[in-house]
C-alpha positions in Angstrom: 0.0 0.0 0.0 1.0 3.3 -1.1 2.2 5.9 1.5 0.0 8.7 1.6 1.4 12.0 3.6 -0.7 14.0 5.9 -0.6 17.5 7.2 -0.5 18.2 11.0 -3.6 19.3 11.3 -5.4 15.4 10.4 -2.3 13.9 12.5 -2.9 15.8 15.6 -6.4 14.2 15.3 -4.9 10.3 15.3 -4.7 8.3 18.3 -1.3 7.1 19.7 -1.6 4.1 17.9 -2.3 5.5 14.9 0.2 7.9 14.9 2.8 5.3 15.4 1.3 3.3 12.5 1.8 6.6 10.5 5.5 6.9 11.9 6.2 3.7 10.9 4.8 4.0 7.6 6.9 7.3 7.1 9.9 5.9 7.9 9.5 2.4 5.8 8.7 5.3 3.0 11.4 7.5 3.6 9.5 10.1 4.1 11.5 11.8 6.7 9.4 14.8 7.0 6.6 13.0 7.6 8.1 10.6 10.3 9.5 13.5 12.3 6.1 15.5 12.3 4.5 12.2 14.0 7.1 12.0 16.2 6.9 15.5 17.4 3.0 15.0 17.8 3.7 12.3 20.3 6.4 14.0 21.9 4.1 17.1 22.4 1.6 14.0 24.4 3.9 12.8 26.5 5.7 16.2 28.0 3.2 15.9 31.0 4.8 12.6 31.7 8.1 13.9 31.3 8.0 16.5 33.8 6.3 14.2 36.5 9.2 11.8 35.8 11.7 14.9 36.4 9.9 16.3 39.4 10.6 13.0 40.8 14.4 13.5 41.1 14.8 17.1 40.4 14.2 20.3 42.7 11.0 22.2 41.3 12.9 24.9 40.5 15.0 23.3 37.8 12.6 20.4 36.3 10.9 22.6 33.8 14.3 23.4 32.1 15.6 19.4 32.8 12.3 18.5 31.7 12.6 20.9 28.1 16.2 19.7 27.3 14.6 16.1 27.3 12.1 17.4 24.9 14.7 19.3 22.8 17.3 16.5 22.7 14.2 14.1 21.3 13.1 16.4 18.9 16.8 17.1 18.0 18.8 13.1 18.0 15.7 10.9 19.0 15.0 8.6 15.9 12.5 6.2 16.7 13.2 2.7 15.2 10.5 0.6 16.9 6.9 0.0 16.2 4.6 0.6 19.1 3.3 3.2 21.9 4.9 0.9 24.1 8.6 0.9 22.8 8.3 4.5 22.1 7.5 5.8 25.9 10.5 3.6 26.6 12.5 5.1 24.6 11.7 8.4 25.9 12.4 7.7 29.5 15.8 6.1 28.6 16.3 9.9 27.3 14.6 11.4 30.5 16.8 9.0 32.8 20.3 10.8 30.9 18.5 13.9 30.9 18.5 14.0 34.7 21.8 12.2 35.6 23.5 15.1 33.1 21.4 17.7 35.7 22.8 15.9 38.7 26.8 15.5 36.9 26.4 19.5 36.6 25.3 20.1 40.1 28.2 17.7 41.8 30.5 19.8 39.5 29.2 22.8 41.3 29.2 21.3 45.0 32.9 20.7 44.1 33.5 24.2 43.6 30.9 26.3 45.4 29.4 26.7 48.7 26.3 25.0 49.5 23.2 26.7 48.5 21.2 28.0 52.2 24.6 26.9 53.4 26.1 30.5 53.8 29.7 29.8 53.8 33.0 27.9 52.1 32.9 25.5 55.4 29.3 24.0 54.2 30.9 22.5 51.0 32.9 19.9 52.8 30.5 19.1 55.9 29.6 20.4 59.3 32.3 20.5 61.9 32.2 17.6 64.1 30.6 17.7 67.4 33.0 18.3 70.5 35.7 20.0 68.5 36.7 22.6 70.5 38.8 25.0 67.4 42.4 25.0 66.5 42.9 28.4 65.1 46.3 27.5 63.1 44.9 24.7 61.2 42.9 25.5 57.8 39.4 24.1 58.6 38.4 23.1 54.9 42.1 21.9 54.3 40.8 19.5 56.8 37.7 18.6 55.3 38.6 18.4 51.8 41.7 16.3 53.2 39.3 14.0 54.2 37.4 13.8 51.0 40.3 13.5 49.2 41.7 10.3 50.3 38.4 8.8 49.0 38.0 6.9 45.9 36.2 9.1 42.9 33.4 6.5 43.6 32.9 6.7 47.1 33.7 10.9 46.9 30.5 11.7 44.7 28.6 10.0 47.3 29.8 12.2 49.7 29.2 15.2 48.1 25.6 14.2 47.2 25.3 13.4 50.8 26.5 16.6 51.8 24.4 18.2 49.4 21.1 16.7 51.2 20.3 14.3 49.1 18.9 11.4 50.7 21.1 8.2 50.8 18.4 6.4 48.1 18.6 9.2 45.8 22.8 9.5 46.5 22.5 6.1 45.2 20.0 6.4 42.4 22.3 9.7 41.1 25.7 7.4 41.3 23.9 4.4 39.4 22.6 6.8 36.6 25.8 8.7 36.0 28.7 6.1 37.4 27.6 2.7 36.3 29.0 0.9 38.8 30.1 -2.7 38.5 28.4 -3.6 41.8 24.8 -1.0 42.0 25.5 1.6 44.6 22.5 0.9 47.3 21.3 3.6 50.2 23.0 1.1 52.9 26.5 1.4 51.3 25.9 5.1 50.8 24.9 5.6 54.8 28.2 3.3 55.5 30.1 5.3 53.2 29.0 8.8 55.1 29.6 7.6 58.4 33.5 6.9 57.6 33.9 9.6 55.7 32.3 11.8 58.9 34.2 9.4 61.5 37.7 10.2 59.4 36.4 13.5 59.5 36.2 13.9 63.3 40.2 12.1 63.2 41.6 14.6 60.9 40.2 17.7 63.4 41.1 15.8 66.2 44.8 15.7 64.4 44.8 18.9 63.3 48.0 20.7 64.1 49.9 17.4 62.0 47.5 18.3 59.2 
């Protein structure tokens, strides 16, 4: 059967289903204009989903720009290559999943670098001053703390810094499986175990301060 092209008008009016029919029928046709304005259709349906997906693991604040750059790297790269509603909404949260972990890559850049935000000083970036420690004016206080981030593995050190960002320990973990890859998943007991040495080394380097 003969392709037959439609305007946007009579495609806006199709189902899911039939959309994707036409998609496919586009792209078996070559018709690349054709395929890309039924894409873009169902794109346009599914942004509502997108942004509840993003709210989910972004701050309210940011998710309407995370949740555009998912729409405008789909409409830009995504090229569908299946045949049903099914495979296509997939496919779009596999690009809303990198969409988010490229959000949360930027923002560990940025706890690296810059104060906390509400924090109100350098000091918050590398953790709150342990308990009992009673000041030792000649030692640097953040050579301490970033001393004691330092001698963490790149793994365990983004952990850290997503704790000390307030992240929860299950999102910490989440964040580090999206962006790291682990070869053994990351899980929100390891990440507590991992931010209870780091603040227990913590406490030692303070207590050691005037040999740091």
């Amino acid at each position: 059967m003969k392709f037959r092209p439609e305007d946007d008008a009579k495609l806006a009016t199709l189902s899911d289903e039939d959309l994707i029919r036409h998609l496919v029928a586009a792209r078996d046709a070559g018709d690349r204009g054709q395929f890309k304005l039924a894409q873009n259709i169902l794109l346009d349906r599914r942004y509502p989903q997108v942004k509840a997906m993003v709210l989910a693991k972004v701050p309210e604040d940011d998710a309407e720009d995370v949740a555009m750059n998912v729409m405008v790297s789909a409409i830009a790269k995504f090229s569908f290559a299946g045949s049903s509603i099914g495979e296509f909404v997939s496919a779009l949260k596999t690009i809303t999943k990198y969409r988010i972990a490229d959000y949360h890559k930027k923002k560990e850049k940025a706890i690296d670098v810059d104060p906390l935000p509400g924090g109100g000083g350098e000091d918050d970036a590398y953790g709150p001053e342990p308990t009992g420690y009673s000041g030792v004016d000649d030692v640097p206080i953040n050579e301490i703390r970033r001393a004691a981030l330092d001698e963490l593995s790149p793994l365990k050190r983004r952990v850290v810094v997503l704790r000390l960002a307030g992240y929860p320990s299950k999102e910490a973990a989440e964040i580090v499986n999206q962006t790291c890859g682990p070869e053994t998943p990351m899980t929100y007991v390891y990440v507590d175990k991992i931010f209870s040495l780091y603040n227990k080394r913590l406490k030692e380097l303070f207590e050691e301060g005037e040999d740091i």
